[in-house]
N, C-alpha and C positions, 0 to 999 in steps of 0.2 A: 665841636658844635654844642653852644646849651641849649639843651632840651623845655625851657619856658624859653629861650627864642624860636625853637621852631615848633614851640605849640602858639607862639603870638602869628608865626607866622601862617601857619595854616590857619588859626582861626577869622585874621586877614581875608585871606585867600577865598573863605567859604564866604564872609558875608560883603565880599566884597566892597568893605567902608572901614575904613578908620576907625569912624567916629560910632559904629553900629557895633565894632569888635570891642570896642573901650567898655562899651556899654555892657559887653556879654561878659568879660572877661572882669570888670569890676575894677579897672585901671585905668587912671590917667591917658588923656590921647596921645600927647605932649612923651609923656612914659614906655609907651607904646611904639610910637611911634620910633624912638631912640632904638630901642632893643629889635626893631627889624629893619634898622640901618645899619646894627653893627653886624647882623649876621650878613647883609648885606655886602658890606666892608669885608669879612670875613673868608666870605664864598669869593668876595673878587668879579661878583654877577650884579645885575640889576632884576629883583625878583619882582618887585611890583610897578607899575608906571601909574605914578599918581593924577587926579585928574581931576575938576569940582565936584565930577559925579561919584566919587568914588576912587577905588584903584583898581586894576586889571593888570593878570597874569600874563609877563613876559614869559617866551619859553621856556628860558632856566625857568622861570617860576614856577609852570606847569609840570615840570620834572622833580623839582624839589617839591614840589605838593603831592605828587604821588609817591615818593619815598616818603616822606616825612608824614603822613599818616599811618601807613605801615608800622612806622617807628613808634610813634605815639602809643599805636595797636598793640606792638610787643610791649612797650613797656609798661603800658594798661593790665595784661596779660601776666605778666610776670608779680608786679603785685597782688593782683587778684590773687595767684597761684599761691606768693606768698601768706595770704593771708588765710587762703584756705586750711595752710598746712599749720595753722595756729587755731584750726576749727571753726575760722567765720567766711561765709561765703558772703564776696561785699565786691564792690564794684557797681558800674552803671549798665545799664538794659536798657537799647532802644529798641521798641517796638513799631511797627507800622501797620493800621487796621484800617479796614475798609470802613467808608462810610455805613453802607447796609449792614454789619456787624458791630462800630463802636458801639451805641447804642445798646445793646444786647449784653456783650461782656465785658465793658471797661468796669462796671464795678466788682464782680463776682472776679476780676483778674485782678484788678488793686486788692480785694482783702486776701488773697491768696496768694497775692505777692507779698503783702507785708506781714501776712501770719510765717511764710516758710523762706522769704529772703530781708528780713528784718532790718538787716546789715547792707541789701545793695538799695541803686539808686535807680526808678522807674521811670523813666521817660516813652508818654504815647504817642503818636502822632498820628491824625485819623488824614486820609487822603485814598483820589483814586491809584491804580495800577500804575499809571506811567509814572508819578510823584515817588511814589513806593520803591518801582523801580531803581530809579537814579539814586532814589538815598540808601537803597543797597549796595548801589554800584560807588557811591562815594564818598562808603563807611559813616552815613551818619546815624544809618538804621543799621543792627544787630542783626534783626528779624523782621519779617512782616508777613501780613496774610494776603493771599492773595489769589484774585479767583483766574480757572486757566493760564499758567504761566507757560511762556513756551519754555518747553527740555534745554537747559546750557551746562558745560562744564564748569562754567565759571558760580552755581549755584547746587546748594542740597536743595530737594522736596520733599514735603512728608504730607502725604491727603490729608485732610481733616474730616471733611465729608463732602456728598455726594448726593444733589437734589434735583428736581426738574423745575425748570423756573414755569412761572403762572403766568395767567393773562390778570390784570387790576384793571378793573373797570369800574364807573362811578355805579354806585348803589341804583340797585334796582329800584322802581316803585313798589309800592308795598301791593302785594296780589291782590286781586280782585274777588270776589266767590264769583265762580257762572252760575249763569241766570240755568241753566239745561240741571247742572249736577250738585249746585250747592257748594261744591268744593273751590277751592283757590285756585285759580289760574294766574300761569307767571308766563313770561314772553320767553323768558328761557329759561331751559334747566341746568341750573347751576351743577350738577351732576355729571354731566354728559360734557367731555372732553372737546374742547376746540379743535380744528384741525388747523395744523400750521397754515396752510394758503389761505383758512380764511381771516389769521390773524394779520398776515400780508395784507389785506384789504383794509381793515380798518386805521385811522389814523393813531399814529403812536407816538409817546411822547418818548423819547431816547436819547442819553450821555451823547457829546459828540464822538467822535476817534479821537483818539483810539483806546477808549475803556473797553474795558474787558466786555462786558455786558453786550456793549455792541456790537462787535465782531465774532463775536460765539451768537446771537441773533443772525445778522449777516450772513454768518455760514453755514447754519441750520437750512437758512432760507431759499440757500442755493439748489440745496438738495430735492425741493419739491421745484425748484425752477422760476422761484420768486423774489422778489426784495422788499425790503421795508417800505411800508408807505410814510414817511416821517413827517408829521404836522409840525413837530418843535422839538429841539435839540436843547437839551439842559441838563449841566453838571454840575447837578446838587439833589441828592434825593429827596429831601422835605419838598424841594422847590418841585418835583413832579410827581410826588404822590397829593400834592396840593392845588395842581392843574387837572390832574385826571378827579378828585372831587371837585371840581368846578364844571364837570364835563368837558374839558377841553381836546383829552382822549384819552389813550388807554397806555396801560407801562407793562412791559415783560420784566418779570424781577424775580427773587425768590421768594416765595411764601413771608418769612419770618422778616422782610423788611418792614412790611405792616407793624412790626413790634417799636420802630421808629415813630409811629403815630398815635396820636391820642385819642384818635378817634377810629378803630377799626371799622369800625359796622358802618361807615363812611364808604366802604367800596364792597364790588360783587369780587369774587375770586375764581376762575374757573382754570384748570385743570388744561396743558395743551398736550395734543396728541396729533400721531399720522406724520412726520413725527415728532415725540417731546424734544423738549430742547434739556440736553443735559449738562449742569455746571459740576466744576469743582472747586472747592474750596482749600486751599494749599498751604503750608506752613512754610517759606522759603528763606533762607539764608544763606551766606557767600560762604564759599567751598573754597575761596583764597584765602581766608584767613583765622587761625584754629579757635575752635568756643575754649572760654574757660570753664569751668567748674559751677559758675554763677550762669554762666550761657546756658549749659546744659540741664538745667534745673529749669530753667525761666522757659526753653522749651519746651520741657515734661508738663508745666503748668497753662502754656496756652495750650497743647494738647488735651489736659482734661477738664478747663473750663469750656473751649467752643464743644466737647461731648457733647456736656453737661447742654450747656444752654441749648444746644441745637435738638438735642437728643427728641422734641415732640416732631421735627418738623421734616426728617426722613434717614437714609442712612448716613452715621457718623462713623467713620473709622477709629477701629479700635485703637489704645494706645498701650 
């Protein structure tokens, strides 16, 4: 079996197009196409069924797609390793960050990637939880961040850190002096902690399901014997930190998403309590298949860029 046919063909297989794989792989369709006939020929199978729209995985194909990344994996691994042992650590890094984080540490992680892995290749990808997921599960991500994952065997965890998500509400008006005392009177004291049910009442602007965000909400909420009152469901965070300035409602998030914004002092922040809603923030990668030397570095450094960057905004686990 040659190994550039069955990386054409997995490449195939992922973007499900001919003409979308030519494209990535930087070959001829016509070229392409030839070299996943013959392993075709070869196996004795029919691995793709082609179609205007595209092509799709017959079930050899779906069996031959799960070996044959594995395979690629090892032999990715195996250079890397070789290359180590000639002192350079090199190879490719995918990463996967949350929307409410890219922002924050995609740059302090690129110059930190390219001051102390020089030699490898840095690929981000910003997306929620469920996205995250499946490119874990189907080796296109290395790594990713990600908040509340549920416990599997089929993955490592490492906390990052650990904060109480807020209430964002749009900006107060600016206080008043009373007529009685002279001093400024505000309608509420941004000081004094929400209680979960009464954020249940207000309308909230929330990701649909199944983000992370939402169902750590969800299940907070159970606990006082309440549910979300949801006004608008939207999976994009500019797009709701941009409604709730509009007054449209209000967003549970964590503090430091604001750092996504230009305009902070654009909303009120308050503190939930009775009780807080608690997230975590997670480093996760697959436990099927071994890091190389270049893996193991590239996870030392998103552990101590999100410290770093997080470090005003509550506890970050140590590394």
């Amino acid at each position: 079996m040659d190994l550039r046919q069955l990386e054409y063909f997995v490449r195939v297989a992922e973007l499900g197009s001919f003409t979308r794989a030519s494209i990535a792989l930087n070959i001829a369709q016509p070229a392409l196409s030839r070299q996943v006939r013959q392993l075709e020929v070869e196996l004795r199978q029919n691995l793709l069924t082609r179609n205007g729209r595209g092509a799709t995985l017959t079930e050899a194909g779906k069996l031959l797609l799960e070996h044959g990344r594995g395979i690629l994996h090892q032999v990715e691994v195996a250079r890397e390793e070789l290359g180590a042992a000639r002192g350079a650590l090199a190879g490719r890094v995918s990463i996967g960050l949350p929307p409410s984080l890219s922002r924050l540490i995609t740059v302090p992680l690129t110059h930190a990637f390219r001051a102390q892995l020089p030699q490898a290749q840095l690929t981000l990808t910003e997306g929620f939880s469920l996205l995250m997921n499946e490119g874990l599960r189907m080796g296109n991500l290395d790594m990713a961040v990600l908040y509340n994952p549920d416990r599997s065997p089929d993955v490592e965890i490492e906390t990052l850190h650990e904060e109480e998500l807020v209430l964002i509400s749009p900006a107060l008006p600016a206080p008043q002096p009373s007529r009685a005392s002279g001093r400024s009177a505000s309608r509420v004291d941004r000081a004094v902690p929400v209680a979960l049910a009464d954020v249940a009442d207000l309308p909230l602007i929330l990701p649909s399901r199944p983000n992370a965000f939402r169902l750590l909400i969800e299940r907070e909420m159970t606990t006082v014997n309440r549910m979300p009152r949801i006004t608008l469901e939207v999976d994009g965070l500019n797009a709701i930190l941009n409604l709730v300035k509009e007054g449209l409602g209000h967003a549970v998030l964590p503090r430091y998403t604001l750092s996504n914004f230009s305009d902070p002092a654009s909303f009120a922040v308050r503190t939930i309590g009775s009780p807080p809603i608690q997230s975590e923030l997670t480093l996760v990668w697959s436990a099927r298949r071994p890091l190389t030397e270049t893996h193991r570095k590239a996870l030392e450094l998103v552990q101590q860029v999100v410290a770093e960057a997080l470090r005003p905004y509550g506890t970050a686990t140590p590394t």
